[in-house]
Backbone as numpy.savetxt, mean C-alpha at the origin, in Angstrom:
# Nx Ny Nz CAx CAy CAz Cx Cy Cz
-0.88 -17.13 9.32 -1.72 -15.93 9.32 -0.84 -14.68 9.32
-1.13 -13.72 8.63 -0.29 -12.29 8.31 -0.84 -11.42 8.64
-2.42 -11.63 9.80 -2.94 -10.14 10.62 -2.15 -9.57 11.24
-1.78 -8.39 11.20 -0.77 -7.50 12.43 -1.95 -7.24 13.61
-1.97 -7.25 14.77 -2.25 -6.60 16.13 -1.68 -6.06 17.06
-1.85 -4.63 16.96 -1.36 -3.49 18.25 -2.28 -3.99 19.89
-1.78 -4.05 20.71 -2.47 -4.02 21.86 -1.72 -3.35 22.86
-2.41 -2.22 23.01 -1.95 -1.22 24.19 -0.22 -1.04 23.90
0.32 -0.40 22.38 1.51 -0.39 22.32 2.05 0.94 22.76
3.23 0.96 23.17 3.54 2.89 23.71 5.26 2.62 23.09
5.36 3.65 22.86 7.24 3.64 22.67 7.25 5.20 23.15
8.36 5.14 24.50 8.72 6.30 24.91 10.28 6.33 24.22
10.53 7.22 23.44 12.09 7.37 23.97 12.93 8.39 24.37
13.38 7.98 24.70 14.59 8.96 26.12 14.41 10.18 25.77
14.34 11.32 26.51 14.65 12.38 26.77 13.51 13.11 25.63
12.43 12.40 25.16 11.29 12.97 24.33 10.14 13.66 25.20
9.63 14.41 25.35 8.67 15.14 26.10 7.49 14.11 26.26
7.21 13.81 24.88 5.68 12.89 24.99 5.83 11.51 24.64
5.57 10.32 24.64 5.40 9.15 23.57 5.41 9.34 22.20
6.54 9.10 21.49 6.36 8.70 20.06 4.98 8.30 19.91
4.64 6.75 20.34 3.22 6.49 20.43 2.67 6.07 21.28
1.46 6.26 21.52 0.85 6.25 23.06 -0.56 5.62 22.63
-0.53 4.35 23.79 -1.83 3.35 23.78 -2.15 2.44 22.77
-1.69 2.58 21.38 -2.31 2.16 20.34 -2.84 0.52 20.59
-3.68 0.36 20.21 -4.42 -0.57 19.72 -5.41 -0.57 18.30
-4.78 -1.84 17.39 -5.29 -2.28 16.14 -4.93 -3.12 16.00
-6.02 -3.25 14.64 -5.85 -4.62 13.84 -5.38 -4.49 12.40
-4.58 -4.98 12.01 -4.35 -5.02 10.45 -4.82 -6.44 10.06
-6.13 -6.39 8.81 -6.28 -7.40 8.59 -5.48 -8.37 7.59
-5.36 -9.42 7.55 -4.62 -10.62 6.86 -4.98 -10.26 5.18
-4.12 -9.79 4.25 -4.07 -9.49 3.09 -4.73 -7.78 2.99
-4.76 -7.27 3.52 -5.33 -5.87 3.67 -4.16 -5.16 3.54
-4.31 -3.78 2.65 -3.07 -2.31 2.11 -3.73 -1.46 3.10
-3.27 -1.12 4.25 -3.30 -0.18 5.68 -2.41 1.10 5.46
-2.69 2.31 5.27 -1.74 3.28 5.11 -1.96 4.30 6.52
-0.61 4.23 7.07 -0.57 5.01 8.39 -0.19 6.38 7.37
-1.51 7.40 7.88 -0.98 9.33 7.05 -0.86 9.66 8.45
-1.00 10.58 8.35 -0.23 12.02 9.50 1.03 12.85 9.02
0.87 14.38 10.10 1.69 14.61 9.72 3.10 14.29 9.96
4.52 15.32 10.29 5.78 14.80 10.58 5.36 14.37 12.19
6.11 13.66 12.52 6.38 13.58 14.03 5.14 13.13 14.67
3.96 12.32 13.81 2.89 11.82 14.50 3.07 10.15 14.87
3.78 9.73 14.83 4.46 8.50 15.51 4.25 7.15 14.27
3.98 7.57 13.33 3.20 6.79 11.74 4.81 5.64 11.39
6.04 6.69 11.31 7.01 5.82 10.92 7.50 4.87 12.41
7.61 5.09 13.40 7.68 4.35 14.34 6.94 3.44 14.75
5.85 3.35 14.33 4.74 2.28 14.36 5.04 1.37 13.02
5.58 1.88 11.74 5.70 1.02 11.01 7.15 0.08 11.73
7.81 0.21 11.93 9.23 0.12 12.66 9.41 -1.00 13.98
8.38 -0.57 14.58 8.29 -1.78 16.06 7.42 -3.23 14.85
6.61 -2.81 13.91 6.50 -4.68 13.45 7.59 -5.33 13.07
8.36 -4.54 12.61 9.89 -6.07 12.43 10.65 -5.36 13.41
10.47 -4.97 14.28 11.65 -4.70 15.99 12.86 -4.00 15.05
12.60 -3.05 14.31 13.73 -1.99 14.18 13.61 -1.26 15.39
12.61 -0.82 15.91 12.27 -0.23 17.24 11.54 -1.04 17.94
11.23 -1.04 19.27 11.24 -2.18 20.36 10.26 -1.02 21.03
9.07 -1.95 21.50 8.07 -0.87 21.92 8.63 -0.56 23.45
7.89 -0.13 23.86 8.42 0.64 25.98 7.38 -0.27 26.46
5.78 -0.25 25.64 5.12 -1.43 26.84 3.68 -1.63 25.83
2.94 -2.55 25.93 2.15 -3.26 25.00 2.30 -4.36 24.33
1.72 -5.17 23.40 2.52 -6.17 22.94 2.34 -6.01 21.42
3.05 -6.84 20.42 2.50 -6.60 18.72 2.76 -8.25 18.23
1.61 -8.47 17.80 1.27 -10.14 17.33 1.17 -10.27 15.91
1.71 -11.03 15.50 2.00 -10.99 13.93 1.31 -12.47 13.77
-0.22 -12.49 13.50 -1.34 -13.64 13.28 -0.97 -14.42 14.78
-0.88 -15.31 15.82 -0.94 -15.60 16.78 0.31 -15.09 18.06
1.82 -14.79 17.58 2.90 -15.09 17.93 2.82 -13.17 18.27
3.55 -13.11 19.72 4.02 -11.93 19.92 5.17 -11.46 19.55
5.32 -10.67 19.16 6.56 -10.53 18.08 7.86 -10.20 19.04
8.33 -9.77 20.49 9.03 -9.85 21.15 9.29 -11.33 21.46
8.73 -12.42 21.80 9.02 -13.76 21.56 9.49 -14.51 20.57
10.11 -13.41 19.36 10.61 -13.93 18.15 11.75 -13.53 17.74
12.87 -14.33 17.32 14.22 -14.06 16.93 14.13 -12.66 15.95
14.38 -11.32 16.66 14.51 -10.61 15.67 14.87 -10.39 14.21
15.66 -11.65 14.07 16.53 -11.83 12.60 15.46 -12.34 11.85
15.03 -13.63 12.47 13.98 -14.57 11.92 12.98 -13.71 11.85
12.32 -12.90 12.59 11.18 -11.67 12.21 11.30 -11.38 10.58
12.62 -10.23 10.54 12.86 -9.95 9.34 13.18 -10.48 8.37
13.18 -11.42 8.14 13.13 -12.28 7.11 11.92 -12.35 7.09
10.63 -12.74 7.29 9.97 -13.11 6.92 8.88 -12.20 6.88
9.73 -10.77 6.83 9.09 -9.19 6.05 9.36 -8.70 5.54
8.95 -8.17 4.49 9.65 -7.75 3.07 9.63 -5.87 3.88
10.38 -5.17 3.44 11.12 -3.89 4.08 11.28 -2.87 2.79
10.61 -2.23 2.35 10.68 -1.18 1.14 10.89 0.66 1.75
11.96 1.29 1.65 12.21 2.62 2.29 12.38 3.35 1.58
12.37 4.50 1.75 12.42 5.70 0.42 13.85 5.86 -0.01
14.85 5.61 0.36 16.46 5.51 -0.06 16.49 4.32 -0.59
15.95 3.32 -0.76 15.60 2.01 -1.57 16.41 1.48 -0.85
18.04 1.62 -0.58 18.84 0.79 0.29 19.67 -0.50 -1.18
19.50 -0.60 -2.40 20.30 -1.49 -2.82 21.83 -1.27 -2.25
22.74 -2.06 -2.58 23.73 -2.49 -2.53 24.27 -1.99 -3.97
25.22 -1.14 -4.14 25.14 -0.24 -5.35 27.05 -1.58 -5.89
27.33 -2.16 -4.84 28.20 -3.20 -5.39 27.78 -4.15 -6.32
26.61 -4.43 -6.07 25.84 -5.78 -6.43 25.02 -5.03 -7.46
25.01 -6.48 -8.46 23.77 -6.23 -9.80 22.46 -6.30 -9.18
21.43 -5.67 -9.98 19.95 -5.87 -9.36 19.18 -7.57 -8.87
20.03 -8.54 -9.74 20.03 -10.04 -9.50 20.60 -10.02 -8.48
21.87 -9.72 -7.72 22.28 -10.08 -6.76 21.49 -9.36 -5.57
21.17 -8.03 -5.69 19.92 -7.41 -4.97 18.81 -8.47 -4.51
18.57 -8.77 -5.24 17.04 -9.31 -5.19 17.31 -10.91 -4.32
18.36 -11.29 -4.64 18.56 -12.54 -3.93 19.19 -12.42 -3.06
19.20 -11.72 -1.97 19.66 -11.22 -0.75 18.92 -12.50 0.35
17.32 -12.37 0.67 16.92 -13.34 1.21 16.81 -14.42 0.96
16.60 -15.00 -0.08 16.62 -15.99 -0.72 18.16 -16.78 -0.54
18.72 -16.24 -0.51 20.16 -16.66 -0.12 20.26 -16.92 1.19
20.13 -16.14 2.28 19.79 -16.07 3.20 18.67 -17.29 3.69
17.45 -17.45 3.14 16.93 -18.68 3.82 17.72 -19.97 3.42
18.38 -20.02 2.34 19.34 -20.86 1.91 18.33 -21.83 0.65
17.52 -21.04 -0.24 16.88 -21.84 -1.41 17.64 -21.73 -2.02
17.49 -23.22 -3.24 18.43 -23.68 -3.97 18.65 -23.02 -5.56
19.67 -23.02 -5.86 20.42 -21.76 -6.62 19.12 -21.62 -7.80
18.65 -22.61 -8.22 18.00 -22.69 -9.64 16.28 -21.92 -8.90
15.92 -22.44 -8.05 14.85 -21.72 -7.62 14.65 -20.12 -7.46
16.19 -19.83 -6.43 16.57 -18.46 -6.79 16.44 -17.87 -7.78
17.63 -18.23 -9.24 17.50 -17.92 -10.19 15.88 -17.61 -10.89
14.91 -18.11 -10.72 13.25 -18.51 -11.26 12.88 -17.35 -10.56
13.21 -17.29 -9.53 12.58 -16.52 -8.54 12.76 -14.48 -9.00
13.93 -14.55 -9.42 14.85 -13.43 -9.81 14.20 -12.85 -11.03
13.65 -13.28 -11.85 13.11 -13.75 -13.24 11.57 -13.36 -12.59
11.29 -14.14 -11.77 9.70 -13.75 -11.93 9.42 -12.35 -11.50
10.02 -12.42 -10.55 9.83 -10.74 -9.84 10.45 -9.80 -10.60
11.52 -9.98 -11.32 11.64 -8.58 -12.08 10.14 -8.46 -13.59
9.81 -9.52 -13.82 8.68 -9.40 -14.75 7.52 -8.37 -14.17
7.28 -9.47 -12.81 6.24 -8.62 -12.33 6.13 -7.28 -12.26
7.33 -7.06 -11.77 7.61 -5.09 -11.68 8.11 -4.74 -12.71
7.93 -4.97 -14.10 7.77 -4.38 -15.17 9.16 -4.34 -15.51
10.00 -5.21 -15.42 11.61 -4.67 -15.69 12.01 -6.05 -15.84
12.09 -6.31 -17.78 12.19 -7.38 -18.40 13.76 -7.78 -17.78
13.86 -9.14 -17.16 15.25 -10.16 -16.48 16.05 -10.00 -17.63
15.96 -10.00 -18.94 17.34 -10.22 -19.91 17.79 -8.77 -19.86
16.89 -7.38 -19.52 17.75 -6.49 -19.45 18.25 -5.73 -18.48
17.43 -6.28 -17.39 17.97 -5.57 -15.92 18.82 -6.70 -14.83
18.65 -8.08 -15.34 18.78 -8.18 -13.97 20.77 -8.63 -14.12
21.36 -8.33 -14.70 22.86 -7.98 -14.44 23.28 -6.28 -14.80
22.30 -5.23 -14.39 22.47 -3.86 -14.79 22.95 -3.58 -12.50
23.78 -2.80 -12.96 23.87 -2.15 -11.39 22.98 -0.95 -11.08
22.68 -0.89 -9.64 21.80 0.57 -9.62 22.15 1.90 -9.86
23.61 2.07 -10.24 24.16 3.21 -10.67 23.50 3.31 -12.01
23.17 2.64 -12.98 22.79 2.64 -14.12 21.46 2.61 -14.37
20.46 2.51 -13.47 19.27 3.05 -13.47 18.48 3.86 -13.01
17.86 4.38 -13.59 16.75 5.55 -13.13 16.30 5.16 -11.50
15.74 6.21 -11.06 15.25 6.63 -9.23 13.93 5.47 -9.45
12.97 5.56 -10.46 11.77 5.15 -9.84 11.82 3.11 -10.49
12.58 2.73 -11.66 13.79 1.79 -11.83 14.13 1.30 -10.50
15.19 1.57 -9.86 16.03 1.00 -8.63 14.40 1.09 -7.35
13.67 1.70 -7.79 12.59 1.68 -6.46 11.84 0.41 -6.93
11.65 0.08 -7.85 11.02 -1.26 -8.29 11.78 -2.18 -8.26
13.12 -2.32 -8.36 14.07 -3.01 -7.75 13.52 -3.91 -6.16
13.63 -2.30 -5.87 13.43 -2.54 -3.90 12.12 -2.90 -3.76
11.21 -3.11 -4.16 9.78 -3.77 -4.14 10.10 -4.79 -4.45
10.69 -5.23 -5.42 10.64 -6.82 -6.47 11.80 -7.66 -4.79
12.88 -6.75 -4.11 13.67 -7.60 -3.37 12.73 -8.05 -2.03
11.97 -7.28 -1.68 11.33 -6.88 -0.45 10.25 -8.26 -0.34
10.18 -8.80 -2.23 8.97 -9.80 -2.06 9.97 -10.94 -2.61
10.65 -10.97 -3.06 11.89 -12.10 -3.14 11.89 -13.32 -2.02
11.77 -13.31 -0.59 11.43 -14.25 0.18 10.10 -15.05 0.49
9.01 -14.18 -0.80 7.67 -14.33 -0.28 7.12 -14.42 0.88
7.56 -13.29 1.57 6.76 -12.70 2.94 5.43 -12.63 2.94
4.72 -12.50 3.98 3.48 -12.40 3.87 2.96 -10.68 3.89
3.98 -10.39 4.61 3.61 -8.73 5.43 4.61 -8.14 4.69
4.42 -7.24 4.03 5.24 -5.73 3.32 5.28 -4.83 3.96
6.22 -3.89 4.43 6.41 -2.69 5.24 6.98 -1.83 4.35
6.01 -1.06 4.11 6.60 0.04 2.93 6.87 1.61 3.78
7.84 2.22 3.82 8.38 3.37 4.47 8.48 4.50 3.47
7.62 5.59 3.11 7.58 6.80 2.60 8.20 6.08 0.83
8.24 5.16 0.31 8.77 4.22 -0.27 9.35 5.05 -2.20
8.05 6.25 -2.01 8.05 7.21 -3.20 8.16 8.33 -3.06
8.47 8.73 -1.86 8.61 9.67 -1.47 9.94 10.69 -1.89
10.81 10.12 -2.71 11.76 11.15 -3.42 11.91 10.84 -5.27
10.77 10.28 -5.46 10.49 10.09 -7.41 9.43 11.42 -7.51
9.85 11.72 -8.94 9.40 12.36 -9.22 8.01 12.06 -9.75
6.79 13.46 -9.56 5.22 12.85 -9.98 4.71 11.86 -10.96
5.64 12.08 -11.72 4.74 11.51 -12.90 5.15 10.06 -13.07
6.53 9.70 -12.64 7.43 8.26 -12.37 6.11 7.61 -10.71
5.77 9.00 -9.54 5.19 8.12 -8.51 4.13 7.45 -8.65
2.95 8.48 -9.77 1.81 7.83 -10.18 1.84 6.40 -10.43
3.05 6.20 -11.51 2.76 5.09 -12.22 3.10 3.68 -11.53
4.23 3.93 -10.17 5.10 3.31 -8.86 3.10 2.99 -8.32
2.57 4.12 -8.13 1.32 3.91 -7.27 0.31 2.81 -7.95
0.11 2.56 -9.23 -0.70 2.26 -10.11 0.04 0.52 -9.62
1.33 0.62 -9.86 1.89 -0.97 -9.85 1.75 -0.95 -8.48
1.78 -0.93 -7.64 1.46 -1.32 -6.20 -0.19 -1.72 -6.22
-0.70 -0.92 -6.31 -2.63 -1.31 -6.85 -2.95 -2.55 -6.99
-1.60 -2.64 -8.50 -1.63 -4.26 -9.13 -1.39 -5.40 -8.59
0.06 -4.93 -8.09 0.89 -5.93 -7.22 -0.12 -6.34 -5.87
-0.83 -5.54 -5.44 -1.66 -5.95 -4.18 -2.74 -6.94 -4.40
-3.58 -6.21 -5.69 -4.62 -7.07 -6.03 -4.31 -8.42 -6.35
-3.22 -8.21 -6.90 -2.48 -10.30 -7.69 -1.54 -10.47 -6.29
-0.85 -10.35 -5.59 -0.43 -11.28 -4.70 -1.08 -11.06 -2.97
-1.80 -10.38 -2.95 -2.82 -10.36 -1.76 -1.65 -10.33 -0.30
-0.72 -9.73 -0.34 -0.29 -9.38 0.52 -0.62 -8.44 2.03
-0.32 -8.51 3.17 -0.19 -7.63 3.80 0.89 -6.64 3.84
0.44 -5.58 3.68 1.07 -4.37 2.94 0.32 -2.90 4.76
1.76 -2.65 4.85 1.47 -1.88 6.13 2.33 -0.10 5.28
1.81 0.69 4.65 2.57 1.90 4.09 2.48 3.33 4.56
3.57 3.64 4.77 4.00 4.71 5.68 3.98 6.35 4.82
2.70 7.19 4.84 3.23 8.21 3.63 2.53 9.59 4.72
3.07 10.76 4.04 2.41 12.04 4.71 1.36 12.92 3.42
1.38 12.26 2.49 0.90 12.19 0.75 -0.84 12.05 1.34
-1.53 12.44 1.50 -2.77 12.29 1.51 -3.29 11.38 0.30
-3.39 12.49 -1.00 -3.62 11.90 -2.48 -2.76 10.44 -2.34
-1.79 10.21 -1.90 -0.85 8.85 -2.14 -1.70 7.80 -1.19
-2.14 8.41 0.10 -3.33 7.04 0.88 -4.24 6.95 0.59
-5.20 8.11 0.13 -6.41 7.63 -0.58 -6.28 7.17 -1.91
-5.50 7.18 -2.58 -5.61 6.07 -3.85 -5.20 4.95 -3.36
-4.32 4.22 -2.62 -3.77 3.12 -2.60 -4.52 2.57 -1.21
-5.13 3.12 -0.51 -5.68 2.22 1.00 -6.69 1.57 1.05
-6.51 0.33 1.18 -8.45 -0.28 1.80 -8.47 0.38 2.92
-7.93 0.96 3.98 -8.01 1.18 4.82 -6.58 2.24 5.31
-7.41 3.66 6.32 -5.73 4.41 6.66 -6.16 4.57 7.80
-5.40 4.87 8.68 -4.77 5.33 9.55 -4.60 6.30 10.02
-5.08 7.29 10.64 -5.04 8.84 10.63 -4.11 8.75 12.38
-2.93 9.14 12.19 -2.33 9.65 13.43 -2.16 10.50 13.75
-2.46 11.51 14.80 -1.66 12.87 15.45 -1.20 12.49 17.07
-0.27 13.08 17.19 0.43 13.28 17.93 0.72 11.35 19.02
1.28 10.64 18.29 0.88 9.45 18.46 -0.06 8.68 18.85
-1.72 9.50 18.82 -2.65 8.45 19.01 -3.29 8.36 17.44
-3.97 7.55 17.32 -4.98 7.44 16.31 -6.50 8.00 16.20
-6.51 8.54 15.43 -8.01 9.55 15.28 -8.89 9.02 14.41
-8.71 8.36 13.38 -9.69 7.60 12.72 -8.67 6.22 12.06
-9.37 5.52 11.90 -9.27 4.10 11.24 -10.18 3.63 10.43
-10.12 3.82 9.00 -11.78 3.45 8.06 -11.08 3.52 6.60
-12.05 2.96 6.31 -11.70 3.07 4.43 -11.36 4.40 4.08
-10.86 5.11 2.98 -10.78 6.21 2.42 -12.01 7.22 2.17
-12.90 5.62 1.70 -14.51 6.30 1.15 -15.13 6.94 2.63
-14.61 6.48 3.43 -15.70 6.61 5.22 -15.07 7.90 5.53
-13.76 7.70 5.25 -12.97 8.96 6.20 -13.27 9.86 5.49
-13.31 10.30 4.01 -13.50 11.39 2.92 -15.11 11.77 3.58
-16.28 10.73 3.67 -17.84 11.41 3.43 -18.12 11.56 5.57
-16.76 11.06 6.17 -17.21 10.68 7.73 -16.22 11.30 8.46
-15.41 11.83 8.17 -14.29 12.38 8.90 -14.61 12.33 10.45
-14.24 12.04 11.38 -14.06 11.76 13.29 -13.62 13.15 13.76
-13.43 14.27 12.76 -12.91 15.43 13.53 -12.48 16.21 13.06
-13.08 17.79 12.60 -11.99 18.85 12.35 -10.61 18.45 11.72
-9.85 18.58 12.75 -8.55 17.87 12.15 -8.24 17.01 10.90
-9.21 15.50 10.89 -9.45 14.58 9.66 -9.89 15.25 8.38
-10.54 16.27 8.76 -11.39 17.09 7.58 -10.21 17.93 7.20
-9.79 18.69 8.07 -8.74 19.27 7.06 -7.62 19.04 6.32
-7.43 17.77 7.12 -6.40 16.78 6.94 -6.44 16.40 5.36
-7.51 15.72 5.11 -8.08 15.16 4.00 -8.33 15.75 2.52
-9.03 16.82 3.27 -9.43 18.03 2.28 -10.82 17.21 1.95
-12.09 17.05 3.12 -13.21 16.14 2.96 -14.13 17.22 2.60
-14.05 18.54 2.51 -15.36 19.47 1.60 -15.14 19.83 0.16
-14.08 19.49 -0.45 -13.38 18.94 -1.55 -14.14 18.36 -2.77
-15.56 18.57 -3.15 -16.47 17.48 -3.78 -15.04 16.86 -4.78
-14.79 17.60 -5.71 -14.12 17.02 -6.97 -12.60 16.13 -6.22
-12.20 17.06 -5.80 -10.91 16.19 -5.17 -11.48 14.66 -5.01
-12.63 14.82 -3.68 -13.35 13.37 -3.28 -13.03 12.63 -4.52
-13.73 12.95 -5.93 -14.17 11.69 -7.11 -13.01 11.49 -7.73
-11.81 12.44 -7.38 -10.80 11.81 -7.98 -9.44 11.01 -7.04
-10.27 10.78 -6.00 -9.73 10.09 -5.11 -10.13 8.88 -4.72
-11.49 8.50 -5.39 -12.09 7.19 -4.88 -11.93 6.56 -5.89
-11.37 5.20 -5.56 -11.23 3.96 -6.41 -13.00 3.76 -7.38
-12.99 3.38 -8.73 -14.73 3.05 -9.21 -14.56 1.94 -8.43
-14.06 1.04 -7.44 -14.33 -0.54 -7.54 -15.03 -0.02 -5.40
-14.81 1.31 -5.62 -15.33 1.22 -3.92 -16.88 1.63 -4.25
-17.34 2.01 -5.50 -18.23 2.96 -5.48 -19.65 2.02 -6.34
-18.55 0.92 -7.25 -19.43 0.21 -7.65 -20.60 -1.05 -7.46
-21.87 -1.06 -8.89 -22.82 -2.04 -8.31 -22.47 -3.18 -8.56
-23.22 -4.17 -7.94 -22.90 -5.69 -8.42 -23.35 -5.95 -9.57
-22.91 -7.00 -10.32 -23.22 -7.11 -11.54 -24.86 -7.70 -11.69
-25.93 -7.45 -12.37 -27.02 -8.58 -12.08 -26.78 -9.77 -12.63
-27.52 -10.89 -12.49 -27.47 -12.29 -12.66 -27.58 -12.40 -13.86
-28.61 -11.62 -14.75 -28.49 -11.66 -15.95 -27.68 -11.12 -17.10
-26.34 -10.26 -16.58 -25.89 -9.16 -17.11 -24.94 -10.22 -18.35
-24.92 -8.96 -19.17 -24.18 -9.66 -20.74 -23.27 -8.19 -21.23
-22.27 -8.57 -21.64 -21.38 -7.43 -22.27 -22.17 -7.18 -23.59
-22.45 -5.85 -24.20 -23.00 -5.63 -24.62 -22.69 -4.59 -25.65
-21.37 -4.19 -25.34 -20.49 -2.95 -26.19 -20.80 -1.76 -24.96
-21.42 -1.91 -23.84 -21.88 -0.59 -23.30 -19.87 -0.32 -22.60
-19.75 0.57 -22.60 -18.53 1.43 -22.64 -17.86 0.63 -20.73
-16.46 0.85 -20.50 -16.23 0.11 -20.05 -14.85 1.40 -19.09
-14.73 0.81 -17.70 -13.40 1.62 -17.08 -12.64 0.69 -16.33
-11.66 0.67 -16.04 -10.90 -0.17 -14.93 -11.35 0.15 -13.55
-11.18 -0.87 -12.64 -11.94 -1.12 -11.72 -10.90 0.05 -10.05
-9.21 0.33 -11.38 -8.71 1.10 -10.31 -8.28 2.35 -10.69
-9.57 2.86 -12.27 -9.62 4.65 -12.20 -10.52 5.06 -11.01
-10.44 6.21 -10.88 -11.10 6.88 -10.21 -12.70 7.81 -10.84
-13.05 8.04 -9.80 -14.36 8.18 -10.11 -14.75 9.64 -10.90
-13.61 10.48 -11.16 -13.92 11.53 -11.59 -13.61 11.42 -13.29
-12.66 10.41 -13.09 -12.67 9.50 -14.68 -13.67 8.95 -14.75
-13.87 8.51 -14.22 -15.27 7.35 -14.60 -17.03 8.48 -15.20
-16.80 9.78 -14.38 -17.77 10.86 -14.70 -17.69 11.03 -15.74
-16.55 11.45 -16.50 -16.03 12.21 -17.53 -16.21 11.08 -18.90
-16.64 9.88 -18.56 -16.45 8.55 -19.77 -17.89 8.66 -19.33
-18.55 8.71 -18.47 -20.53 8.72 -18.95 -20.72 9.88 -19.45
-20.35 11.28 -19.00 -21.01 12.78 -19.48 -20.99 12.36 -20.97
-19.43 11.69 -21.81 -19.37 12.29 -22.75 -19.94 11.00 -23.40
-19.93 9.63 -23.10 -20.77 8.70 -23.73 -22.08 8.58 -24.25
-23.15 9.26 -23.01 -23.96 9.18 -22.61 -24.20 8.08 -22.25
-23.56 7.23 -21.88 -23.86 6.08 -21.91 -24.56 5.84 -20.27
-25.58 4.91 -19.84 -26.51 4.42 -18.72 -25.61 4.03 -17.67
-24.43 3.26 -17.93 -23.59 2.83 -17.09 -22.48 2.22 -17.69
-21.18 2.08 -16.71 -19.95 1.65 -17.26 -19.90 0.41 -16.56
-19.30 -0.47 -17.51 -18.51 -1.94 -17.11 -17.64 -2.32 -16.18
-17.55 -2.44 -15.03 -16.21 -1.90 -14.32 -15.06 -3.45 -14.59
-13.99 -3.01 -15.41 -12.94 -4.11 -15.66 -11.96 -4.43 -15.25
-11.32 -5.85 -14.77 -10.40 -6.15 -14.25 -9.62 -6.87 -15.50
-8.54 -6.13 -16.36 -8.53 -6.32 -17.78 -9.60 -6.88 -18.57
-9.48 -8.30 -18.37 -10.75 -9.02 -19.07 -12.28 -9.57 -18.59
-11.92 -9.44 -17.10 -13.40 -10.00 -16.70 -13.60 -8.38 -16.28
-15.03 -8.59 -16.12 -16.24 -7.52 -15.68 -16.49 -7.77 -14.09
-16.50 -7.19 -13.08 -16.51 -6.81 -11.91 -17.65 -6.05 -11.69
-18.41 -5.07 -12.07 -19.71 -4.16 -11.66 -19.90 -3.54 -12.23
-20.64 -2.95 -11.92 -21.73 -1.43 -12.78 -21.15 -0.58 -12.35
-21.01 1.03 -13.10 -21.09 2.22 -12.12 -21.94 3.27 -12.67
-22.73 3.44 -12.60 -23.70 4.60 -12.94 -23.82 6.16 -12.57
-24.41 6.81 -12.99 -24.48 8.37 -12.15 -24.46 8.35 -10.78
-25.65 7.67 -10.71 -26.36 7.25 -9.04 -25.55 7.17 -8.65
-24.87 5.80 -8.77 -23.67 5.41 -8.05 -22.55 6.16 -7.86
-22.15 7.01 -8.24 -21.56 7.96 -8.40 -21.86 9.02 -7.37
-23.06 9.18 -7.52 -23.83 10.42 -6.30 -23.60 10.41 -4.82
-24.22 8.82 -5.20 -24.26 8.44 -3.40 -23.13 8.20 -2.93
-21.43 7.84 -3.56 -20.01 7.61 -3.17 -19.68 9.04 -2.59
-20.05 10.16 -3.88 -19.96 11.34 -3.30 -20.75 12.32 -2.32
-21.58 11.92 -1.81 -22.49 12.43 -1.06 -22.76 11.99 0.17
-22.28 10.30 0.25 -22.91 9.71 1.80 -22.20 9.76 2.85
């Protein structure tokens, strides 16, 4: 099991006025993308940090699916968590192949599996094996070597991903597309994915669920869609930017907003969106269609409806 659980966690450290973080209690569910936002200094990266004991809480406990994670060989922890940071951290000695087989070496799998292994993951992250994987990271681009550090991070097939501000120094138009493959990568390998950003726009596109911290407690915990139309407080609202109508539709996934398909439904040519544009795209493909409703697609299969309505009530409830 790959649920994370906070129970009553605190980390004081020395000579700090207040708790980094104070009381927390949660749940991260088993295959669920959790994005801790806040601003600087709201205790978001230190909470990502005590699940693989880079930091060691002051008092509480943290259970990684049954096992308290202080009862566990710190080494053996990390291994069996993939670790993605905004300095990416390669080994600028080593080719991106030798990158990537860092753990894998380490648990001690056998060379040819490795090798397969090296190969699959650079596919996945879009960076064909015959041309990257003997290139060094001096020789590739910022948002390149960051897909690197994603493809190494899942190299041991961990269950839990700890992503740390991870895009946080690529440039926009390279992060979008970093954001779009994470989307992917989540939906096809169903990971637990715990991501650390101060990017608002960066947690509401990518979260089933965030995290709102100030001053190390937690102020809300809910989907994007709840926190945007439900905000818990002043603060969340401004935080968010939740009176925002348009911002809202271009912040909500169509696949949070959409209907179920009916029993009888048939493709029909009626016009069609991916299931991870957003909804202010999805407006802009009915205004100008006219079309009754869109297809919502997961490349080839059909997933739901999304209509005006549907549309209304995402933005309105």
């Amino acid at each position: 099991m790959s649920n994370i659980r906070f129970e009553s966690v605190t980390k004081q450290f020395a000579n700090a006025q207040r708790p980094s973080v104070a009381e927390v209690s949660l749940q991260i569910d088993e295959g669920s993308f959790v994005v801790l936002l806040g601003p600087s200094g709201c205790g978001k990266t230190t909470m990502l940090k005590m699940i693989n004991r880079l930091v060691e809480p002051t008092a509480g406990a943290i259970y990684l699916g049954e096992q308290n994670i202080l009862n566990m060989d710190a080494t053996e922890l990390r291994r069996q968590i993939g670790y993605v940071i905004q300095q990416i951290g390669l080994f600028p000695h080593m080719t991106v192949a030798k990158n990537i087989a860092i753990v894998p070496e380490l648990l001690k799998w056998p060379k040819d599996k490795i090798e397969t292994r090296i190969d699959e993951l650079l596919t996945l992250v879009d960076l064909p094996p015959e041309e990257y994987r003997n290139r060094y990271p001096s020789q590739m681009s910022g948002g390149q070597r960051q897909r690197v550090g994603v493809a190494r991070a899942l190299a041991g097939d961990p269950d839990v991903i700890l992503m740390d501000e991870p895009f946080g120094a690529i440039d926009a138009i390279t992060r979008s597309g970093l954001q779009d493959e994470m989307i992917h990568l989540h939906r096809r390998l169903k990971k637990t994915i715990v991501f650390v950003t101060h990017d608002v726009e960066e947690a509401l596109r990518l979260a089933d669920k965030i995290v709102i911290m100030r001053e190390g407690s937690i102020v809300q915990y809910d989907s994007p869609f709840t926190i945007l139309s439900h905000p818990a407080d002043q603060f969340v609202r401004d935080l968010v930017g939740a009176d925002d109508m348009v911002r809202q539709l271009s912040l909500i996934r169509v696949e949070t907003a959409m209907e179920p398909l009916p029993a009888d439904y048939v493709i029909n040519g009626c016009p069609s969106i991916a299931y991870d544009a957003d909804l202010r795209a999805a407006l802009s493909v009915l205004l100008s269609t006219h079309a009754a409703a869109l297809t919502v697609m997961d490349e080839e299969t059909p997933l739901g409806l999304l209509t005006l309505q549907s549309i209304q009530s995402a933005a309105t409830a």
